[in-house]
N, CA, C and O atoms as a Maestro MAE file, in Angstrom:
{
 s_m_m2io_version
 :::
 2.0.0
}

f_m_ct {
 s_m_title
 :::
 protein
 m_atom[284] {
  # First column is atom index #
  i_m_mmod_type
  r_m_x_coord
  r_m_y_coord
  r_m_z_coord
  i_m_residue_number
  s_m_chain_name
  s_m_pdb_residue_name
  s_m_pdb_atom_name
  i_m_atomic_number
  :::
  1 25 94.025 94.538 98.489 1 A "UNK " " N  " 7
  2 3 93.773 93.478 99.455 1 A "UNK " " CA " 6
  3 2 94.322 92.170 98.868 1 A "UNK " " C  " 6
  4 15 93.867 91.876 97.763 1 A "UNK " " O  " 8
  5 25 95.162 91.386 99.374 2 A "UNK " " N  " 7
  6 3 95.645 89.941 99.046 2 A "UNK " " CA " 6
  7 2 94.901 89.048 99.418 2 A "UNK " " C  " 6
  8 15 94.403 88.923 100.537 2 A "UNK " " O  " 8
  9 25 94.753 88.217 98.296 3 A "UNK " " N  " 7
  10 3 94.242 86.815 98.705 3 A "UNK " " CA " 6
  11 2 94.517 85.511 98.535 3 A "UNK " " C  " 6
  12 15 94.885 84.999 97.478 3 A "UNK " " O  " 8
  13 25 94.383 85.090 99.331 4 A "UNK " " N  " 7
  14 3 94.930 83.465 99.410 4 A "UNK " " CA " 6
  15 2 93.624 82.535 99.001 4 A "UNK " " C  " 6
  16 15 92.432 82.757 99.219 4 A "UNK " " O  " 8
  17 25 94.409 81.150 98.175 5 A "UNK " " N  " 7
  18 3 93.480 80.576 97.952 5 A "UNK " " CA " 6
  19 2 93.847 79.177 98.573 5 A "UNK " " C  " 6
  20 15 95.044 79.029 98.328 5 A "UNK " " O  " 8
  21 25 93.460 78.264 99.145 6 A "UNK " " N  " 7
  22 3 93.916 77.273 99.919 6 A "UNK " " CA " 6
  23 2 93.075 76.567 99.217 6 A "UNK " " C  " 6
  24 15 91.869 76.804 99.157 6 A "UNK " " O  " 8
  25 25 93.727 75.538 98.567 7 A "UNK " " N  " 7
  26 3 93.516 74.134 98.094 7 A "UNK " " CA " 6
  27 2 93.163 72.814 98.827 7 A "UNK " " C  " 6
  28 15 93.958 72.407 99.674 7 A "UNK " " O  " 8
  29 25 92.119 72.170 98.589 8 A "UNK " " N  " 7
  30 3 92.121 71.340 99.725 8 A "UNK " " CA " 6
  31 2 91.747 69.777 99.189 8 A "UNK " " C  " 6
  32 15 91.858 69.821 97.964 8 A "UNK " " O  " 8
  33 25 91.493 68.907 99.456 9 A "UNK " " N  " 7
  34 3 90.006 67.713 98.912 9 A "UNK " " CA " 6
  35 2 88.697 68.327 98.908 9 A "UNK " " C  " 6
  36 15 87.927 68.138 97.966 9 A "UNK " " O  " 8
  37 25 88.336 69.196 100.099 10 A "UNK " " N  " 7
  38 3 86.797 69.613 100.169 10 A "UNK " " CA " 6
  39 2 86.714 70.644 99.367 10 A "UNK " " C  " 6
  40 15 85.513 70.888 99.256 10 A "UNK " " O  " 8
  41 25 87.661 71.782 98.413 11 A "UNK " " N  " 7
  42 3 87.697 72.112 97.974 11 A "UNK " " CA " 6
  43 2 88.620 73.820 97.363 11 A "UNK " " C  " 6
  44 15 89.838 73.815 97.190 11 A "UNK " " O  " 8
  45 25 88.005 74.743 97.193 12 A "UNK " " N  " 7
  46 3 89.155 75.753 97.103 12 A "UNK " " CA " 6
  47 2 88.368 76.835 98.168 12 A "UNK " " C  " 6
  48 15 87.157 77.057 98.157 12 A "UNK " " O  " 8
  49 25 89.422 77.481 99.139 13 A "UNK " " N  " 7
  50 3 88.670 78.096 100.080 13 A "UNK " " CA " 6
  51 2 89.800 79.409 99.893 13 A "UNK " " C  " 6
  52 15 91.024 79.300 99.822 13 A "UNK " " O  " 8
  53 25 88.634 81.211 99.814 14 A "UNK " " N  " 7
  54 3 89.279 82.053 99.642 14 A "UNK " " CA " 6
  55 2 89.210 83.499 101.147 14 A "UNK " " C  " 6
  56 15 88.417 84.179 101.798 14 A "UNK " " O  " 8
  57 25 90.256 83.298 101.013 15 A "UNK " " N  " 7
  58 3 91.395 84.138 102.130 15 A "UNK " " CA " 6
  59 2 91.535 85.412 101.782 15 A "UNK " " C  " 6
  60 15 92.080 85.582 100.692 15 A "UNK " " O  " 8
  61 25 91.036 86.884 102.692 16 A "UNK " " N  " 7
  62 3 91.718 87.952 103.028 16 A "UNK " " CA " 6
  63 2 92.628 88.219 103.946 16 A "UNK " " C  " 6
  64 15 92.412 87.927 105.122 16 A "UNK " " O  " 8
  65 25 93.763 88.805 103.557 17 A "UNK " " N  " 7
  66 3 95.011 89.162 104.616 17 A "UNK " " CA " 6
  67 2 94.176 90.477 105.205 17 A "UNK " " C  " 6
  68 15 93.561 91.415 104.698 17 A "UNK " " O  " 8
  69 25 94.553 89.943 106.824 18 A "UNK " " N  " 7
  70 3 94.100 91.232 107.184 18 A "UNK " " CA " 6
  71 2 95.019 91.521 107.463 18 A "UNK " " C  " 6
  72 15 95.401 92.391 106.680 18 A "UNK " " O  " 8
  73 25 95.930 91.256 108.401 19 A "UNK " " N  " 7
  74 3 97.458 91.878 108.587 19 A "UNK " " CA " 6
  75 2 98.708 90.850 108.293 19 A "UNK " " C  " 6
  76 15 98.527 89.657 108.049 19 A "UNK " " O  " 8
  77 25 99.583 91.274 108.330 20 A "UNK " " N  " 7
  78 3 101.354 90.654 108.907 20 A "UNK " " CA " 6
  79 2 101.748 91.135 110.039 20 A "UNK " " C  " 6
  80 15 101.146 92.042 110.614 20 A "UNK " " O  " 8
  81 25 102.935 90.509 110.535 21 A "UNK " " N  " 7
  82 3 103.464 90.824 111.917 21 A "UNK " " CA " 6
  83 2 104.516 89.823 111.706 21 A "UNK " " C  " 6
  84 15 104.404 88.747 111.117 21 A "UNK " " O  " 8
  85 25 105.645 90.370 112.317 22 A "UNK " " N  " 7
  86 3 107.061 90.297 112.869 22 A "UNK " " CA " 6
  87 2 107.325 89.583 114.090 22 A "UNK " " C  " 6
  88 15 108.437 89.950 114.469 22 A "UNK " " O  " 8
  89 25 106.725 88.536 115.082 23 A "UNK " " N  " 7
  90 3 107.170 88.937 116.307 23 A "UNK " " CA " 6
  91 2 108.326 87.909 116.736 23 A "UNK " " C  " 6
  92 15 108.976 87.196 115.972 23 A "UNK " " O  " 8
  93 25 108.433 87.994 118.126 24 A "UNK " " N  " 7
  94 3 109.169 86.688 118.886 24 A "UNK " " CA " 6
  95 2 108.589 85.600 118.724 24 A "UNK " " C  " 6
  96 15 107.434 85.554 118.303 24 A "UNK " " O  " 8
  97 25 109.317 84.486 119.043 25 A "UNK " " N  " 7
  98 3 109.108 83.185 118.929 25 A "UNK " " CA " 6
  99 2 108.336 82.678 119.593 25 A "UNK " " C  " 6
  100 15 107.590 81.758 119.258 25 A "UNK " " O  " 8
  101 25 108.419 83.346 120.920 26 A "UNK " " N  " 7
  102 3 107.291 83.168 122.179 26 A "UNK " " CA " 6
  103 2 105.677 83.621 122.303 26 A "UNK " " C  " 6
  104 15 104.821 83.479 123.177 26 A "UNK " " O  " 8
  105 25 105.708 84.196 121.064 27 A "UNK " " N  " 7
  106 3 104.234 85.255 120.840 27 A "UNK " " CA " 6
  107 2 103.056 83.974 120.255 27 A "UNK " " C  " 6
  108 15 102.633 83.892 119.102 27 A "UNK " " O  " 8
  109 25 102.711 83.076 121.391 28 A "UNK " " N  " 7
  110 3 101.848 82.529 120.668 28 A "UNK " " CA " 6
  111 2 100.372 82.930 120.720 28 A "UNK " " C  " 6
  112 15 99.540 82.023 120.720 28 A "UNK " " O  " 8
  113 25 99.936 84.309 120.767 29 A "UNK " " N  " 7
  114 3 98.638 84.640 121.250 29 A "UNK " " CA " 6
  115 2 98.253 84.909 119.701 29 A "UNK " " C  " 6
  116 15 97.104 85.180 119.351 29 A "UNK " " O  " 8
  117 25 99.675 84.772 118.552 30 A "UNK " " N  " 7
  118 3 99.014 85.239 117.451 30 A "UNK " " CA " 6
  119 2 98.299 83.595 116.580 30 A "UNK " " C  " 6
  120 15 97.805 83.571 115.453 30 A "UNK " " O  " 8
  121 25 98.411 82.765 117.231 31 A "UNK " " N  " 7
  122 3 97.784 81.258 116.645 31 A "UNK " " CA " 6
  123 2 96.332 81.185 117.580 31 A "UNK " " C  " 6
  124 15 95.380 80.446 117.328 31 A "UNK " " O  " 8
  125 25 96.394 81.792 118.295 32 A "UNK " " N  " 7
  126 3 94.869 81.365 119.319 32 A "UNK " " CA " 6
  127 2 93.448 81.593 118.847 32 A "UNK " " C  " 6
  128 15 92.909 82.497 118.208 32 A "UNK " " O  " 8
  129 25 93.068 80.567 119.333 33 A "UNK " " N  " 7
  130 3 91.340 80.475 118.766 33 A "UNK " " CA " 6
  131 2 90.992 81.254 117.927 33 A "UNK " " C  " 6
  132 15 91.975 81.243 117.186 33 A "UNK " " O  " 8
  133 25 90.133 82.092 117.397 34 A "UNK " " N  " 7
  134 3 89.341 83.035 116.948 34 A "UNK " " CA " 6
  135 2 87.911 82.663 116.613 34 A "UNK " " C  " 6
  136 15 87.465 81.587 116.215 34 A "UNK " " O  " 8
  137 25 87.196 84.005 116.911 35 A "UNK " " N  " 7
  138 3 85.705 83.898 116.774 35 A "UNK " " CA " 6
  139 2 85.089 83.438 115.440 35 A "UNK " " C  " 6
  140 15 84.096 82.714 115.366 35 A "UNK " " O  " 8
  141 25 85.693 83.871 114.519 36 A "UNK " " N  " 7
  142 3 85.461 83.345 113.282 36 A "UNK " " CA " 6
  143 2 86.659 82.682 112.344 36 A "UNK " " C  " 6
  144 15 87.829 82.777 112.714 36 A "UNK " " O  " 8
  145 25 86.308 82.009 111.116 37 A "UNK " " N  " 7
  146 3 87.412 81.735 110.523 37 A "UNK " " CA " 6
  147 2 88.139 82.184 110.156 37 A "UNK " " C  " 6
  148 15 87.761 82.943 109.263 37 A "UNK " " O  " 8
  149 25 89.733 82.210 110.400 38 A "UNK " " N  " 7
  150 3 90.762 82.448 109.769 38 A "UNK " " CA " 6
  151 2 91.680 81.330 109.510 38 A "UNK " " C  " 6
  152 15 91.565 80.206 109.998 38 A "UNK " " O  " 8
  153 25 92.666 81.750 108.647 39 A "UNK " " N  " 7
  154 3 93.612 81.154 108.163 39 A "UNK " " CA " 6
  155 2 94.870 81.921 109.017 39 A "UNK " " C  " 6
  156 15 94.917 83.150 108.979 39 A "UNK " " O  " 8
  157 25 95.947 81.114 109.835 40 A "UNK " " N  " 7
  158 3 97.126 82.019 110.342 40 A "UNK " " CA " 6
  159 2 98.568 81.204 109.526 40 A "UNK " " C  " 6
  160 15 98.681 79.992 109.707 40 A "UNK " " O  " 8
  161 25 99.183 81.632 109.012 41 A "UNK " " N  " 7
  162 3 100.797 81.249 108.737 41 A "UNK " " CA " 6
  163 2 101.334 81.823 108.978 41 A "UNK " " C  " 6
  164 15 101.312 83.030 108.735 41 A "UNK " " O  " 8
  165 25 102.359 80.990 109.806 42 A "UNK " " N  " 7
  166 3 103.650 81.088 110.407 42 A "UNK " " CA " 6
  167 2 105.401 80.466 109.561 42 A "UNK " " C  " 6
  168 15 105.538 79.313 109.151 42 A "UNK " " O  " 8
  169 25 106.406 81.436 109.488 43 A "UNK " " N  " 7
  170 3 107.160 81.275 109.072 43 A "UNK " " CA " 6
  171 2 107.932 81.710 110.115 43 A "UNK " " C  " 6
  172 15 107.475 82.251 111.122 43 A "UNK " " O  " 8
  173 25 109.635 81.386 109.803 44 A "UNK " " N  " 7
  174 3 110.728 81.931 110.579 44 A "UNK " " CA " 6
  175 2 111.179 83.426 109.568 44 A "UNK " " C  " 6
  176 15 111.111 83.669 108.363 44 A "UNK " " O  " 8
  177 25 111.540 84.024 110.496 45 A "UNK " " N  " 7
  178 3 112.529 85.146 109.746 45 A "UNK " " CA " 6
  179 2 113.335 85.799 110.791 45 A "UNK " " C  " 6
  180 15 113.351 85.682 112.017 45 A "UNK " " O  " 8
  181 25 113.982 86.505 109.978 46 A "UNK " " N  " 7
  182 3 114.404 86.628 108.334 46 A "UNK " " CA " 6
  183 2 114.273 85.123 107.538 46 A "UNK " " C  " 6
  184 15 114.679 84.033 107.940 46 A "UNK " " O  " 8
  185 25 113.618 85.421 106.366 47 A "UNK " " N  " 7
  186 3 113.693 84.841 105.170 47 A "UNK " " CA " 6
  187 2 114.679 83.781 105.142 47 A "UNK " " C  " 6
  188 15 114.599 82.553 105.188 47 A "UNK " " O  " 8
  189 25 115.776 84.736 105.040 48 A "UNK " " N  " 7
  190 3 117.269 84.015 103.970 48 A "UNK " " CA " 6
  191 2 118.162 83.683 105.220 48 A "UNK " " C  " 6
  192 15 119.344 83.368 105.081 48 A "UNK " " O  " 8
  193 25 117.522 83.769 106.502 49 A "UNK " " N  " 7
  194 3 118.456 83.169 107.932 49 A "UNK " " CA " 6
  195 2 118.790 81.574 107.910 49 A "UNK " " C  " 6
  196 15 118.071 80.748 107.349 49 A "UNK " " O  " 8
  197 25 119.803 81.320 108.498 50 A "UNK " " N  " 7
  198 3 120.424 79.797 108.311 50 A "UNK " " CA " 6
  199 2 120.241 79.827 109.802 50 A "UNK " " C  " 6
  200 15 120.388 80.803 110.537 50 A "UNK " " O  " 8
  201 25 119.938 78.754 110.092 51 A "UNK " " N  " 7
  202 3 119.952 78.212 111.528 51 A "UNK " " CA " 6
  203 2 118.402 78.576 112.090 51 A "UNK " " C  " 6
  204 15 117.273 78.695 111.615 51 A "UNK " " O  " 8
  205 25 119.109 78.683 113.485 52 A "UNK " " N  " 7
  206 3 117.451 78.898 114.043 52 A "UNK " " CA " 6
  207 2 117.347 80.689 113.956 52 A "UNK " " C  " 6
  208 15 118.091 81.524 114.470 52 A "UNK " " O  " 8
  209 25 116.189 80.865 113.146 53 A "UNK " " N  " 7
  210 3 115.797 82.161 113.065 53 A "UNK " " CA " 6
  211 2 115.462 82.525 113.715 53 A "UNK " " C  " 6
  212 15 114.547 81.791 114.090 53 A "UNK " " O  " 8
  213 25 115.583 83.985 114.771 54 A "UNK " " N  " 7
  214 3 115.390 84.731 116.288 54 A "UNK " " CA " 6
  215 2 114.214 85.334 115.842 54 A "UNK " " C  " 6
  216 15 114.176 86.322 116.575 54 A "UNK " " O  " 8
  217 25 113.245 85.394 115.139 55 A "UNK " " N  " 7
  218 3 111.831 85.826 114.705 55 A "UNK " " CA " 6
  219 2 110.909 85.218 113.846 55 A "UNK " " C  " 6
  220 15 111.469 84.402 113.115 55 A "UNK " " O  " 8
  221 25 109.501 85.328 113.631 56 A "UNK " " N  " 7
  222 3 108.765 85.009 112.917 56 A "UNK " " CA " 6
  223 2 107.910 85.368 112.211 56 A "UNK " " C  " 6
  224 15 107.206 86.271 112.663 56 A "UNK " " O  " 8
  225 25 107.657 84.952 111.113 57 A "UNK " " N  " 7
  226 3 106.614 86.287 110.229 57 A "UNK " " CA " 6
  227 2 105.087 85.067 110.313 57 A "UNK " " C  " 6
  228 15 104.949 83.848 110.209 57 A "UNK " " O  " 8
  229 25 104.130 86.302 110.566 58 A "UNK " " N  " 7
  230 3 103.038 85.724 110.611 58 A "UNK " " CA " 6
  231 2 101.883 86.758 109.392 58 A "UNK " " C  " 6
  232 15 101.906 87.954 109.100 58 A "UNK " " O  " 8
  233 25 100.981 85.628 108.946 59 A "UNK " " N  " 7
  234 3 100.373 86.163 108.075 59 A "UNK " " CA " 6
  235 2 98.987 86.070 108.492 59 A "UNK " " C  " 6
  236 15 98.804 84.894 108.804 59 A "UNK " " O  " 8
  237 25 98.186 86.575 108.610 60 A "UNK " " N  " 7
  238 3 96.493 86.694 109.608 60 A "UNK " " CA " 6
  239 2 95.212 86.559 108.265 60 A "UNK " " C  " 6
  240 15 94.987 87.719 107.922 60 A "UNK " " O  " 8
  241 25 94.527 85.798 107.610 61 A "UNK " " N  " 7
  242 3 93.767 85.760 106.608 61 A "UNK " " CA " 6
  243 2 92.171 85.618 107.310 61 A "UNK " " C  " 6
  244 15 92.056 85.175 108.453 61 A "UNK " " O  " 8
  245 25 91.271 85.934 106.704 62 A "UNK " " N  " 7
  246 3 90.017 85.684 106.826 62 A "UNK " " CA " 6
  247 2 89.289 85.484 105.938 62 A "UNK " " C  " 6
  248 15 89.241 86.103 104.875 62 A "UNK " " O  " 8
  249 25 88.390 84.248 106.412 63 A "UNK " " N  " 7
  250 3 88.004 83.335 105.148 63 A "UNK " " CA " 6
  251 2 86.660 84.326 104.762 63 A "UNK " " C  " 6
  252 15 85.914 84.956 105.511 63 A "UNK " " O  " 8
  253 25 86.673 84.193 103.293 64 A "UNK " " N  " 7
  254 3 85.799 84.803 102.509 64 A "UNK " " CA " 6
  255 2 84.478 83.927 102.082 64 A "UNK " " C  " 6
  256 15 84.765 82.785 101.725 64 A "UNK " " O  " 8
  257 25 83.503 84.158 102.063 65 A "UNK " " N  " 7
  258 3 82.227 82.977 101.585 65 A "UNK " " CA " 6
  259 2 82.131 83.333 100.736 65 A "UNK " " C  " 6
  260 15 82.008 84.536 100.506 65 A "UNK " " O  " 8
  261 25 82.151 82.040 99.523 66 A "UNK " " N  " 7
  262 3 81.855 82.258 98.050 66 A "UNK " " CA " 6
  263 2 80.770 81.987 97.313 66 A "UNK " " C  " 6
  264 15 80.562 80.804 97.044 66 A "UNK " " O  " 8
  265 25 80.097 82.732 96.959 67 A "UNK " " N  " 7
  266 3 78.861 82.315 96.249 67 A "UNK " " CA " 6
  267 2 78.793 81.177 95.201 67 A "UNK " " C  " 6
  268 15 79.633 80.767 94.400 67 A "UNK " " O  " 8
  269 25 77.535 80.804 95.463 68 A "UNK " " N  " 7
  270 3 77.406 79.329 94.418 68 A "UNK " " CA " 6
  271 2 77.642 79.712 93.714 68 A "UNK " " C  " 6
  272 15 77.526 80.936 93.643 68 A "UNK " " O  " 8
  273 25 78.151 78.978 92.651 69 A "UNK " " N  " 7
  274 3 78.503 79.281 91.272 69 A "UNK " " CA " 6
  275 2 77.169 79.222 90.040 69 A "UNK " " C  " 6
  276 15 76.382 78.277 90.068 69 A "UNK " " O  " 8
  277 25 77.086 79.937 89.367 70 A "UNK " " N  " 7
  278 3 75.676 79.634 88.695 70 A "UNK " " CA " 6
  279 2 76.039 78.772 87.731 70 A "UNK " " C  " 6
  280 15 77.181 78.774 87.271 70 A "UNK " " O  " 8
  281 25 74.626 77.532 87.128 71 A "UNK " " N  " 7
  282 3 74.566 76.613 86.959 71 A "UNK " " CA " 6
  283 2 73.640 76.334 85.494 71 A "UNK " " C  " 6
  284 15 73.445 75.186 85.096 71 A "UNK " " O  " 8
  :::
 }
 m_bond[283] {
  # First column is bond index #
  i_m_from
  i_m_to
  i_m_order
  :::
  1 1 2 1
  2 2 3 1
  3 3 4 2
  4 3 5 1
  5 5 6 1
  6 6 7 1
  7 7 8 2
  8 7 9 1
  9 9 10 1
  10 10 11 1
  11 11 12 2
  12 11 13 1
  13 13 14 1
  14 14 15 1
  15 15 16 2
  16 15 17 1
  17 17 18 1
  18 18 19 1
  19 19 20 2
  20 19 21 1
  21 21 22 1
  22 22 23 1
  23 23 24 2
  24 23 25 1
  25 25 26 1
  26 26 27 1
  27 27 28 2
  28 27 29 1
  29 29 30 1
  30 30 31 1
  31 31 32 2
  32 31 33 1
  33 33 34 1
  34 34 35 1
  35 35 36 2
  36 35 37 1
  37 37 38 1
  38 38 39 1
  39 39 40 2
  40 39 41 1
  41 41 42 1
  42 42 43 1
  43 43 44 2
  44 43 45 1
  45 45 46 1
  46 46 47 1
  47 47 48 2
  48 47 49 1
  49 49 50 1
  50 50 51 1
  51 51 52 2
  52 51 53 1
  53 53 54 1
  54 54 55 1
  55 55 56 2
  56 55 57 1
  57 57 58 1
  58 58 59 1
  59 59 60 2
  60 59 61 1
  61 61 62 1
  62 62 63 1
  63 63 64 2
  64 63 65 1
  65 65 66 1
  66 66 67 1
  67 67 68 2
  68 67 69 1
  69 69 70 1
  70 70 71 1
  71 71 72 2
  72 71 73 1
  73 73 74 1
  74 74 75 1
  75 75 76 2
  76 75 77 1
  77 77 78 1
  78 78 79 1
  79 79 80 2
  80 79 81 1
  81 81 82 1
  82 82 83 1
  83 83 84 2
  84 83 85 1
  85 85 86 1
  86 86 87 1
  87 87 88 2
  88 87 89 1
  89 89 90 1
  90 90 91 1
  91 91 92 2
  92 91 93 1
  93 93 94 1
  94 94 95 1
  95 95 96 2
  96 95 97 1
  97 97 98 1
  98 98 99 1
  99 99 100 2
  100 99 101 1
  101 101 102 1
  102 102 103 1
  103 103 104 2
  104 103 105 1
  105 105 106 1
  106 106 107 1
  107 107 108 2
  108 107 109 1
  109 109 110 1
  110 110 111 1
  111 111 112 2
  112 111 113 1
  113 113 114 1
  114 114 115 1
  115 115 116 2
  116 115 117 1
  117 117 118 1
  118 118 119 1
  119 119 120 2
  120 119 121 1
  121 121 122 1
  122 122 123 1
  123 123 124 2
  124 123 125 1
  125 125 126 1
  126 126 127 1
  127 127 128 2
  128 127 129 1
  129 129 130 1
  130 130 131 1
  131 131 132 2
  132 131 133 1
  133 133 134 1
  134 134 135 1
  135 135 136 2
  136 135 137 1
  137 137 138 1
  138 138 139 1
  139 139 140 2
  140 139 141 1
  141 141 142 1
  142 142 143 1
  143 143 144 2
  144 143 145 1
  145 145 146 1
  146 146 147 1
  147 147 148 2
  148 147 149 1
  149 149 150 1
  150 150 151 1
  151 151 152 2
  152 151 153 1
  153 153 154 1
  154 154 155 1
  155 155 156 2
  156 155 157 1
  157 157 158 1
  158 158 159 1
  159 159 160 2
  160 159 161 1
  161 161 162 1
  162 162 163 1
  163 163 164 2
  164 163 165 1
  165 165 166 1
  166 166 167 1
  167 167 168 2
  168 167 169 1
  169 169 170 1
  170 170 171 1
  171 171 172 2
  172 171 173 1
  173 173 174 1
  174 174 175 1
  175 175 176 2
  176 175 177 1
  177 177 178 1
  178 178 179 1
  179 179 180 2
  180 179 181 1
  181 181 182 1
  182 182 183 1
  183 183 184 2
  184 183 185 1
  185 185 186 1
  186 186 187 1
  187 187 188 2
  188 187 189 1
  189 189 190 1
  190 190 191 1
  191 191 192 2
  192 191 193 1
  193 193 194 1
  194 194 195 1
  195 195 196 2
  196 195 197 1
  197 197 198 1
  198 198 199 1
  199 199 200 2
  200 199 201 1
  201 201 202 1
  202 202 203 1
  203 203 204 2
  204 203 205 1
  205 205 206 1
  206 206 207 1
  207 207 208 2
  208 207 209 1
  209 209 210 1
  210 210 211 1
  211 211 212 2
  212 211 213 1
  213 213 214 1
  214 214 215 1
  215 215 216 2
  216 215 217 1
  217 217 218 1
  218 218 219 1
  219 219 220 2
  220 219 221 1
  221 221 222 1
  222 222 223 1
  223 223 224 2
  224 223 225 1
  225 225 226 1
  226 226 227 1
  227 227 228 2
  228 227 229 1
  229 229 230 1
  230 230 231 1
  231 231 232 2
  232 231 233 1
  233 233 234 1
  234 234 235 1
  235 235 236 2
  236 235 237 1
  237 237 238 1
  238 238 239 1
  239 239 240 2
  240 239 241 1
  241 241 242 1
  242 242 243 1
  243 243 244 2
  244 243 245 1
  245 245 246 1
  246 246 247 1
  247 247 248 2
  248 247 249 1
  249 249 250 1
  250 250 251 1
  251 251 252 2
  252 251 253 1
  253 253 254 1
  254 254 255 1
  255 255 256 2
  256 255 257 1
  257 257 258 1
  258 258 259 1
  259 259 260 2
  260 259 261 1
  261 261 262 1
  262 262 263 1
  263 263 264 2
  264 263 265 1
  265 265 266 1
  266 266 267 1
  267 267 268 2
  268 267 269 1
  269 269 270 1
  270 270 271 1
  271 271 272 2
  272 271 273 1
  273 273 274 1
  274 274 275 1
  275 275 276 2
  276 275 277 1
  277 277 278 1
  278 278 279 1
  279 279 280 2
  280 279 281 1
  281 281 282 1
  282 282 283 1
  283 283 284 2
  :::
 }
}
């Protein structure tokens, strides 16, 4: 399982990938609301494409709750 850790001011917040996906440019149902927290990134692809890239890679995370730290 991958995880992301997102850096912030409020602090460090940790991320499970639940999936990836490939789609069109037009696919915006993969940014919409969700019931709980996630994290979504969006890139163009291919990767190593020059210009405007004809796809996009999306990455789907869900935020993890971290226990207090003991003290």
């Amino acid at each position: 399982e991958d995880v992301l850790l997102l850096t912030t001011p409020d602090g460090v917040f940790e991320y499970h990938v639940e999936w990836l996906a490939i789609v069109d440019p037009g696919r915006t149902d993969v940014v919409a609301p969700t019931d709980e927290p996630r994290l979504t990134l969006v890139t163009c692809y291919p990767f190593e494409y020059i210009g405007r890239a004809p796809l996009r890679y999306v990455v789907r995370a869900r935020f993890v709750e971290r226990p207090e730290p003991d003290v």
